[in-house]
C-alpha positions in Angstrom: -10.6 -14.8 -13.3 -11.1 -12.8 -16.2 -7.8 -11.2 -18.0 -8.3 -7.4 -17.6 -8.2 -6.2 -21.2 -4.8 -3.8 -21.4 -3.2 -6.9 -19.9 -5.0 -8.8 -23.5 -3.2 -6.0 -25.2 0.3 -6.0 -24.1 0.6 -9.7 -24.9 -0.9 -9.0 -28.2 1.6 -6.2 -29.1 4.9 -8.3 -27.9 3.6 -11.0 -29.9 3.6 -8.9 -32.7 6.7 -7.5 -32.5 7.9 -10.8 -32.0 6.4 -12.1 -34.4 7.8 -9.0 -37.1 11.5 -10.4 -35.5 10.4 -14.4 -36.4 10.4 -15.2 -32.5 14.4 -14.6 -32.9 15.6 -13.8 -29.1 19.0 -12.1 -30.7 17.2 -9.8 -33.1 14.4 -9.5 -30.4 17.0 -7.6 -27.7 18.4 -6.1 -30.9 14.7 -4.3 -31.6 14.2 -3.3 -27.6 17.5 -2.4 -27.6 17.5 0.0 -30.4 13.9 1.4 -29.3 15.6 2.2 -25.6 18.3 4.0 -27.9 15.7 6.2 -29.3 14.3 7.5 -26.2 17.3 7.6 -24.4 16.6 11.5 -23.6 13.1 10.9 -22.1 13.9 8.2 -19.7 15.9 8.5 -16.2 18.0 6.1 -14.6 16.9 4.4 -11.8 20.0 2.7 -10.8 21.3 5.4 -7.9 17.5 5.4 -6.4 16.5 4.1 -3.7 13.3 2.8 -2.4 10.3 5.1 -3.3 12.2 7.5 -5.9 14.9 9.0 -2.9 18.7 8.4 -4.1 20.8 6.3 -2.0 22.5 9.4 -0.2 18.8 10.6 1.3 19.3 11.5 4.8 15.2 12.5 4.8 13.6 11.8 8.1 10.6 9.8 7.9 7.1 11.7 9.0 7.1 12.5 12.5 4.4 11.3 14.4 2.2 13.3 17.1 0.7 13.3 20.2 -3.0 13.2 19.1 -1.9 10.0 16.4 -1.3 11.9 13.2 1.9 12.9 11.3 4.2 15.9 10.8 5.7 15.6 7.1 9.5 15.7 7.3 11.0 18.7 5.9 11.7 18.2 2.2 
């Protein structure tokens, strides 16, 4: 199976960086590390969510389901 081509071009650009760190795992984290720095404001923390985006303190109902087979959305 042929390797879809924006998979090609991750593994070329982490190669690259890689490569701009000589293949050094220390200075490697240290380069990821400082890029996850610089975008600190854009990016939110996952860590309190829970499956599919809800935090861990979601008391949502899931859909509720009809008499004629289809759904209600839960209240949101």
């Amino acid at each position: 199976m042929a390797t879809p081509p924006i998979l090609e071009e991750v593994r070329r650009v982490r190669h690259e960086i890689s490569e701009e760190v000589g293949h050094d795992p220390k200075r490697l984290r240290e380069y990821y590390a400082k890029i996850q720095e610089s975008v600190r404001s854009r990016t939110i923390n996952l860590a309190d969510q829970g499956p599919y985006g809800r935090t861990k303190d979601c008391t949502e109902a899931d859909d509720q389901p009809t008499s004629d087979g289809s759904s209600i959305p839960s209240s949101r």
